[in-house]
C-alpha positions in Angstrom: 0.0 0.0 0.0 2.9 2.5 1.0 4.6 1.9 -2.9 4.5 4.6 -5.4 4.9 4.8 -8.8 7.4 7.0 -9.7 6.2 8.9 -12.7 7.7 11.6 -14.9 4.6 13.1 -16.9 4.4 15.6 -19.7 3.4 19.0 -18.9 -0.6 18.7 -18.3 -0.8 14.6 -17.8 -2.2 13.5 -14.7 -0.6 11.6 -11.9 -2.7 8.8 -10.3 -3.6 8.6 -6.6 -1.0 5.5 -6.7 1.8 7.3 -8.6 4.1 10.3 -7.3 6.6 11.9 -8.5 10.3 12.7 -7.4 10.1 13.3 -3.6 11.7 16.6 -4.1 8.2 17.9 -6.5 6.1 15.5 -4.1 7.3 17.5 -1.3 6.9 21.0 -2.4 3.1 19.9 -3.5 2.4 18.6 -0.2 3.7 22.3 1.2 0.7 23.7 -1.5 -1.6 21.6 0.2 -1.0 22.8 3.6 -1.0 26.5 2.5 -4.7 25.3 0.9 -6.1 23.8 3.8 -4.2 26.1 6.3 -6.8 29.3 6.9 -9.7 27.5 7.5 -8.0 24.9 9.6 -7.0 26.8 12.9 -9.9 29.2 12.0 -12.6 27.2 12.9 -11.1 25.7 16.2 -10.6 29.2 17.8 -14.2 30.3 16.1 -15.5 27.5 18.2 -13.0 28.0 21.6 -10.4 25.3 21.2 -6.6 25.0 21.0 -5.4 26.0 17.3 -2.0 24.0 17.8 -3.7 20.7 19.1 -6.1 21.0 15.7 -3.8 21.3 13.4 -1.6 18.6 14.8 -4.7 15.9 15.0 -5.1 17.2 10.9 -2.0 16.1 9.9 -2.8 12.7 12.4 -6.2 12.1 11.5 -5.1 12.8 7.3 -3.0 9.5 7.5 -5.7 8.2 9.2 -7.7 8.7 6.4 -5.6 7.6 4.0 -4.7 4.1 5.5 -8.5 3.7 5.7 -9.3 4.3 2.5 -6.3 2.1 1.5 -4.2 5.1 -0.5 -7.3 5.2 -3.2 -8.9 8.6 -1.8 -6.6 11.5 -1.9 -8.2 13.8 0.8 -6.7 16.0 3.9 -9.0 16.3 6.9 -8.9 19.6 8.2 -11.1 21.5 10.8 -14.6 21.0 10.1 -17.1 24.1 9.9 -20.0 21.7 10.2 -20.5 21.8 14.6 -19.4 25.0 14.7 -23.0 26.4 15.5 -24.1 23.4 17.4 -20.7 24.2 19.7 -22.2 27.5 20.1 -25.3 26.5 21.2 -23.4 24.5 23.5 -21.7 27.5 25.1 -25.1 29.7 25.4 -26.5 26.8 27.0 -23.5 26.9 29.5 -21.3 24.2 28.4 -17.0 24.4 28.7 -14.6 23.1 26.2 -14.8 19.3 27.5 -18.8 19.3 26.6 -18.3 20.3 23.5 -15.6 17.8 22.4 -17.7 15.3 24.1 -20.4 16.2 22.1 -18.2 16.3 19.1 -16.8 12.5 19.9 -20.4 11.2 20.2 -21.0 12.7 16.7 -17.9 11.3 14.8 -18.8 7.7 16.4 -22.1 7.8 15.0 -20.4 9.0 11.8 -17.9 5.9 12.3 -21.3 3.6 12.6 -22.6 5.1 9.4 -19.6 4.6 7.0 -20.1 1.2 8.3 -23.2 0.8 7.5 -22.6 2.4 4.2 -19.5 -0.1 3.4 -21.5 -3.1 3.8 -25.3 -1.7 2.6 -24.3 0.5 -0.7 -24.5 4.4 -0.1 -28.2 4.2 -2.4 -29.4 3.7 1.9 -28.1 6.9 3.0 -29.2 9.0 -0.4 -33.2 7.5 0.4 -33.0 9.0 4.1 -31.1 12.1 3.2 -32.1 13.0 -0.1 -30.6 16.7 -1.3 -33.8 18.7 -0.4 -33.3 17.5 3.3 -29.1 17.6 2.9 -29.4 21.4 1.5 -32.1 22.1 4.3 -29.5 20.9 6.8 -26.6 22.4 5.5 -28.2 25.6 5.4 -29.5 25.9 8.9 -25.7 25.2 10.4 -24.9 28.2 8.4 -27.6 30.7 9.4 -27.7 29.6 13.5 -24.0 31.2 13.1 -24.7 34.3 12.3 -25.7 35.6 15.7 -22.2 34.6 16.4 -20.6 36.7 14.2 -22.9 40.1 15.1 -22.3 39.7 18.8 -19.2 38.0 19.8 -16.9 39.0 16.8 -18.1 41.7 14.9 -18.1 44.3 17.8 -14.9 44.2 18.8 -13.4 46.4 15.5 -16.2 46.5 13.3 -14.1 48.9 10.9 -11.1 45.9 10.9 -13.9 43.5 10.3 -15.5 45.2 7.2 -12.6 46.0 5.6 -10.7 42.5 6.0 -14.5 40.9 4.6 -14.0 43.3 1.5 -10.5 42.2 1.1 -11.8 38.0 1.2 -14.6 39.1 -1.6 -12.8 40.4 -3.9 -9.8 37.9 -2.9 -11.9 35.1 -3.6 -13.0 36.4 -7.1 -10.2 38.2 -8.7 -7.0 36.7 -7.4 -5.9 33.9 -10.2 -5.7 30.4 -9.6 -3.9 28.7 -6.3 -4.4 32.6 -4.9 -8.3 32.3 -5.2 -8.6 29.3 -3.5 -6.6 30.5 0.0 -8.0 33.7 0.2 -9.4 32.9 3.6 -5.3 32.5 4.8 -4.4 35.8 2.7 -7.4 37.5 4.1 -5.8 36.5 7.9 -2.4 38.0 6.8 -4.3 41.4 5.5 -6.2 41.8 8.8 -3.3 40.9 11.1 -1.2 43.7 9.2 -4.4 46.0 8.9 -5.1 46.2 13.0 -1.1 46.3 13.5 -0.9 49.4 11.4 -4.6 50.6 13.5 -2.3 50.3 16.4 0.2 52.0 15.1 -1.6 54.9 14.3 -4.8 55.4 15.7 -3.4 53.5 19.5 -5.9 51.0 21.8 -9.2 50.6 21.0 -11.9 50.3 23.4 -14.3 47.6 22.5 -15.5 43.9 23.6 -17.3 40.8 22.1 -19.6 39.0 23.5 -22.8 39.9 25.3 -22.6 41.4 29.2 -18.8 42.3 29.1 -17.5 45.8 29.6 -15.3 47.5 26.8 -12.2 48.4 28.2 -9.2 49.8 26.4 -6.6 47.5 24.6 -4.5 46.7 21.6 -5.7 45.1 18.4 -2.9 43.5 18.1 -0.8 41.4 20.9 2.0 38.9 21.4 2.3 38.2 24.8 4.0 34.8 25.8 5.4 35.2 21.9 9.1 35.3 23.6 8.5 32.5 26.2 6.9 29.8 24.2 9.4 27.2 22.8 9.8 26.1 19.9 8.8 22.6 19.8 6.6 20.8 22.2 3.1 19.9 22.7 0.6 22.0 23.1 -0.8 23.1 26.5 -2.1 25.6 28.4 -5.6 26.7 28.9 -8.2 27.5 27.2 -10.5 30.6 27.4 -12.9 28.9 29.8 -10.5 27.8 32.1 -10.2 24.0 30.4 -6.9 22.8 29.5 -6.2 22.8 25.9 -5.3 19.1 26.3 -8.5 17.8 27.9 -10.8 14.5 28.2 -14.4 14.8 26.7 -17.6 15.1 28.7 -20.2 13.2 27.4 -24.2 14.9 27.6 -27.4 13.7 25.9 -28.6 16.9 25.8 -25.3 18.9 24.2 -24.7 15.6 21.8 -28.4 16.7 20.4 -27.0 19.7 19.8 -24.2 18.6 17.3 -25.6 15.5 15.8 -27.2 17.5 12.7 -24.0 18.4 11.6 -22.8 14.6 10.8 -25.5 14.9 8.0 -23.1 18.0 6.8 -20.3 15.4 6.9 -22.1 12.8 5.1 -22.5 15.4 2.2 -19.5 16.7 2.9 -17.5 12.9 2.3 -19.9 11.5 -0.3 -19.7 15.0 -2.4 -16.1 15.1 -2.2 -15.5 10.8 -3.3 -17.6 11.6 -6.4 -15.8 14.7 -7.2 -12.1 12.6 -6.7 -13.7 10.3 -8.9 -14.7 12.7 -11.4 -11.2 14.2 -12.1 -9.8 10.8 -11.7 -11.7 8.7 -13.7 -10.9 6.0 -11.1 -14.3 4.1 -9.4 -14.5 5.3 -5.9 -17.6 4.1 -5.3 -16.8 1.1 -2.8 -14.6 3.7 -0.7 -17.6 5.6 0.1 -17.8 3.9 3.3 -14.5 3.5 4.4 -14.0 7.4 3.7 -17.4 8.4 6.2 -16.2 6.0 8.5 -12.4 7.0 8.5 -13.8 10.8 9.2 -16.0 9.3 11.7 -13.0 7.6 13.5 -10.7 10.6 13.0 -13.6 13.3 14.5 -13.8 10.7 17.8 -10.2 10.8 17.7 -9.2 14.1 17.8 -11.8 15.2 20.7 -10.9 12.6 22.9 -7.8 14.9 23.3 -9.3 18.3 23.2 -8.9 18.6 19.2 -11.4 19.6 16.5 -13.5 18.1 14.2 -12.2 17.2 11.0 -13.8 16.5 7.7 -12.4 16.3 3.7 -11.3 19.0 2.2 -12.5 20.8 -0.7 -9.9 23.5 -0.9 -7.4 20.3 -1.8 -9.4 19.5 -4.4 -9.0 22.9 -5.7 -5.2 22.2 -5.4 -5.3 18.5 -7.3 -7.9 20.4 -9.9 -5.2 23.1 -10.8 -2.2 20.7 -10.1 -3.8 17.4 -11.6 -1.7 15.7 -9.0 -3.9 13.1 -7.7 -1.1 11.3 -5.4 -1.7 10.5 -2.3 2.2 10.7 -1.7 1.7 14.4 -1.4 -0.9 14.2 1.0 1.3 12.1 3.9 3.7 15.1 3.1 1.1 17.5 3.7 0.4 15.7 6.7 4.2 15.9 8.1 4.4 19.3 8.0 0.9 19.8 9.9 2.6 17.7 12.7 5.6 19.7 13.0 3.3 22.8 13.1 1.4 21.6 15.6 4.0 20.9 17.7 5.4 24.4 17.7 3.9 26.1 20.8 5.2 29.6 19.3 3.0 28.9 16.5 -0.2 28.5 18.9 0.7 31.8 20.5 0.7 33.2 17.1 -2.8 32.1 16.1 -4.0 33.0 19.5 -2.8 36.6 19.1 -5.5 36.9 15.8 -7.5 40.1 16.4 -11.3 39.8 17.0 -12.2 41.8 14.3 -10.5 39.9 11.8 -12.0 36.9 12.8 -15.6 39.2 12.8 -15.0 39.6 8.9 -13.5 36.2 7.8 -16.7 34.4 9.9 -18.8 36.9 8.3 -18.2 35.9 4.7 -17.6 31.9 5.7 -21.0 31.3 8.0 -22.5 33.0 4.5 -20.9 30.3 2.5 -22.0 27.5 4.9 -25.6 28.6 4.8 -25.4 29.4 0.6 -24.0 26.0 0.5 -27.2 24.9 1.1 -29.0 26.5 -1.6 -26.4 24.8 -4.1 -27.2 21.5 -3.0 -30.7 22.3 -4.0 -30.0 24.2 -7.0 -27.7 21.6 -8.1 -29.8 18.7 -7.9 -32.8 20.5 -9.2 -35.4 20.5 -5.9 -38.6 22.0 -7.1 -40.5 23.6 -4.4 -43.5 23.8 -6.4 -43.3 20.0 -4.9 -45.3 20.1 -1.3 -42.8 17.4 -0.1 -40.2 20.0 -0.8 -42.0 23.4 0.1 -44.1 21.9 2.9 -42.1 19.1 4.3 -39.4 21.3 5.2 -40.7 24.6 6.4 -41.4 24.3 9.6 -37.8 22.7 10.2 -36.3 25.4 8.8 -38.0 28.3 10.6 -37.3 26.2 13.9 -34.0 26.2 13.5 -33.2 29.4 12.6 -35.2 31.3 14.9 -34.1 28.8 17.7 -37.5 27.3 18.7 -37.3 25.2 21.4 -39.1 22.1 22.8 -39.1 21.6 26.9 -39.7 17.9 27.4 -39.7 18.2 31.2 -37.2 17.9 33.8 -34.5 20.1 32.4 -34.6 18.5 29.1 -34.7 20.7 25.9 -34.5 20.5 22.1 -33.5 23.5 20.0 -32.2 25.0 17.5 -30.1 23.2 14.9 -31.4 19.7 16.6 -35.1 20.5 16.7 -34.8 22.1 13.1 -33.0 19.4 11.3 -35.8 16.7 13.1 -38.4 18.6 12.1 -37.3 18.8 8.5 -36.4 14.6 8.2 -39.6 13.7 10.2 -42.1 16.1 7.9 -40.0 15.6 4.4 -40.5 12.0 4.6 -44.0 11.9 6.0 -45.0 14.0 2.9 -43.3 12.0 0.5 -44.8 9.0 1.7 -48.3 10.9 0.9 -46.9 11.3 -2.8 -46.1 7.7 -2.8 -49.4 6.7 -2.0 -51.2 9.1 -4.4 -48.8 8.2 -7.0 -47.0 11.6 -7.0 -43.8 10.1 -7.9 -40.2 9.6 -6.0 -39.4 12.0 -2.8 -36.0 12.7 -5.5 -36.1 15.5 -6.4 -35.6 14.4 -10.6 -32.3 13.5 -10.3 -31.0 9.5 -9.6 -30.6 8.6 -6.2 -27.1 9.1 -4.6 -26.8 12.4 -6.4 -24.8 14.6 -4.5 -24.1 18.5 -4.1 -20.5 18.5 -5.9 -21.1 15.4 -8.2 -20.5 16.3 -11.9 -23.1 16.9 -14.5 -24.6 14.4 -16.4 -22.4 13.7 -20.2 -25.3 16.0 -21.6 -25.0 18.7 -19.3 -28.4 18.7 -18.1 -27.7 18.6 -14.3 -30.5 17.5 -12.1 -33.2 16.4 -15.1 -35.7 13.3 -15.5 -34.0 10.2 -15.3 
């Protein structure tokens, strides 16, 4: 399994996920992959409150995880995912620390481990028929919108001028830069703010603000680096995180937090199924009996990382931008990708680093990525054709959707509530499929929404074009 081919193609042939090249190119493509995956990566984990150096460390872990599983056949790196990031803040409204929500997290990647499984032995048609794209999109779309409270209270006060400005700069980022730039314009967007509220500090001194609801603005740089001088260069991480848990911590396991989260291993499941079709796709290999060993390899890798304090991981799609641009396909590149994320990870200067990124660039980079997370959403449904004229569709989830945005809740007596994100994405399943089992019976047709079953959000259009039409 750990043999390469060593190929030496001409200028725009691909190499296979079982070839590489010289060790010296392999190398300096696994670097590109790491600079791809980077911004996002220790991003979300201090969005949601946890150690930056422990998450990317469990990355670079959890990618040859991943890759073992899935036998070398799946080029993928698992970074940081953004799908329990508002289920984690739910958690922390509700009064939960750092070890809930990694317990949470765990709970979420085993039942993800028990779905690749079940996927692996069952065929993935299973998981399509209970989560078809109208209810995946649904999903998808209420993780994003829950967030966005986040951003307008916690983040967005603390330099709302910083965090407009370093939001601009991501836009247009993201839509002129060529290329490679395009696709990390979250980590160039980081940079620009960091050196934006240096220079505010600079010239225009402290500034008195504070994020989060209750606290009182006091006076203070944008910008700061204490511990910068102290922290060694390598070792692994510690410390303590903002709410007093150690950085390195054991998981704390509640029913009513683990509610909280499980709608985002639906996110995953589109997440892992979109991205083996799209590998397969620019491959041409068949991927399709890896489906399950990649959800249940992310499964094993989440549960993995936050028994230790780490962050969720899923595939990444800003690595498939790299292999698209590159068409490198080797997984080589990707063990090298995931040596470097060790050795970051075990920098503690680097954590200090990360830890010193100024609240109101993270108030403009969450700003334009909750927005993604949510729009995602619509793709799904835009991709795979879901007419709402459809009451399985319009009706079935409405009332989900309104739920969890607006963060109804549901008191089931002695202290036990759902909300949220959890009630929402129940409410959408349960009603979906008990419309579309009226259709059935009234001969209205499939609950698909007119495309085969198994189509995903980032699957490739049919040879004609016609994405999403009448089988």
């Amino acid at each position: 399994m750990f043999k390469w081919e060593v190929v030496d193609p001409a200028p725009g042939e691909p190499v296979g996920a079982r070839q590489r090249l010289r060790w010296g190119k392999t190398a300096g493509l696994g670097i590109q992959h790491v600079v791809a995956m980077f911004g996002a990566t220790f991003v979300f984990p201090v969005v949601m409150g946890l150690d930056p150096n422990l998450a990317i460390l469990f990355s670079g872990l959890c990618t040859i995880l991943f890759l073992v599983v899935c036998k070398n056949r799946v080029p993928s790196y698992l970074g940081t995912s953004a799908a329990f990031v508002g289920g984690v803040a739910a958690i922390r409204a509700m009064g939960g620390d750092s070890a809930d929500v990694t317990g949470a997290i765990m709970v979420a990647g085993l039942v993800l481990l028990a779905v690749g499984v079940f996927v692996h032995f069952a065929g993935p048609r299973m998981v399509h028929a209970v989560l078809p794209p109208a209810v995946t999109g649904a999903v998808v779309m209420l993780i994003g919108f829950n967030l966005a409270p986040v951003v307008a209270s916690v983040y967005w006060p603390v330099d709302q001028w910083t965090a407009l400005l370093t939001a601009t700069f991501l836009v247009l980022a993201a839509v002129l830069f060529p290329g490679f730039w395009g696709r990390i314009a979250v980590f160039l967007a980081l940079v620009f703010g960091f050196l934006l509220s240096y220079l505010f500090d600079v010239l225009l001194g402290p500034i008195t603000s504070c994020g989060g609801d209750g606290c009182t603005p006091e006076p203070h740089l944008r910008v700061g680096f204490d511990g910068l001088a102290e922290a060694a260069w390598f070792g692994l991480p510690s410390g303590t995180l903002d709410d007093g848990v150690p950085a390195v911590h054991g998981p704390s396991v509640s029913l009513v937090f683990v509610l909280l989260v499980l709608p985002g291993v639906i996110a995953l499941v589109a997440e892992n199924l979109g991205h083996v079709k799209a590998v397969a796709e620019m491959t041409g290999d068949d991927l399709d009996p890896y489906m399950g060993r990649a959800l249940g390899a992310d499964g094993a890798a989440t549960a993995l990382a936050s028994m230790f304090g780490g962050s969720p991981t899923t595939t990444y799609a800003e690595n498939i931008g790299v292999m698209s641009a590159t068409r490198v396909y080797s997984t080589a590149a990707y063990y090298v990708a995931a040596g470097v994320a060790i050795v970051l990870g075990l920098c503690p200067k680097f954590g200090v680093l990360v830890a010193a990124i100024p609240g109101g660039v993270l108030g403009g980079i969450t700003l334009v990525l909750y927005g993604m997370i949510s729009l995602v959403g619509a793709k799904i449904w835009v991709e795979n054709g879901v007419d709402f004229a459809e009451p399985r569709n319009l009706v079935g989830l409405a009332a989900g959707m309104v739920a969890g945005i607006g963060g109804v809740a549901l008191d089931l007596g002695g202290g036990f509530e759902i909300g949220g994100i959890a009630l929402g994405t129940i409410l959408v399943i349960v009603y979906f499929h008990v419309v579309a089992l009226r259709d059935r019976r009234v001969g209205a047709g499939p609950p698909a929404e007119g495309v085969p079953a198994g189509r995903m959000e980032t699957e490739a259009p049919d040879q004609d074009g016609e994405a999403g039409r009448k089988p």
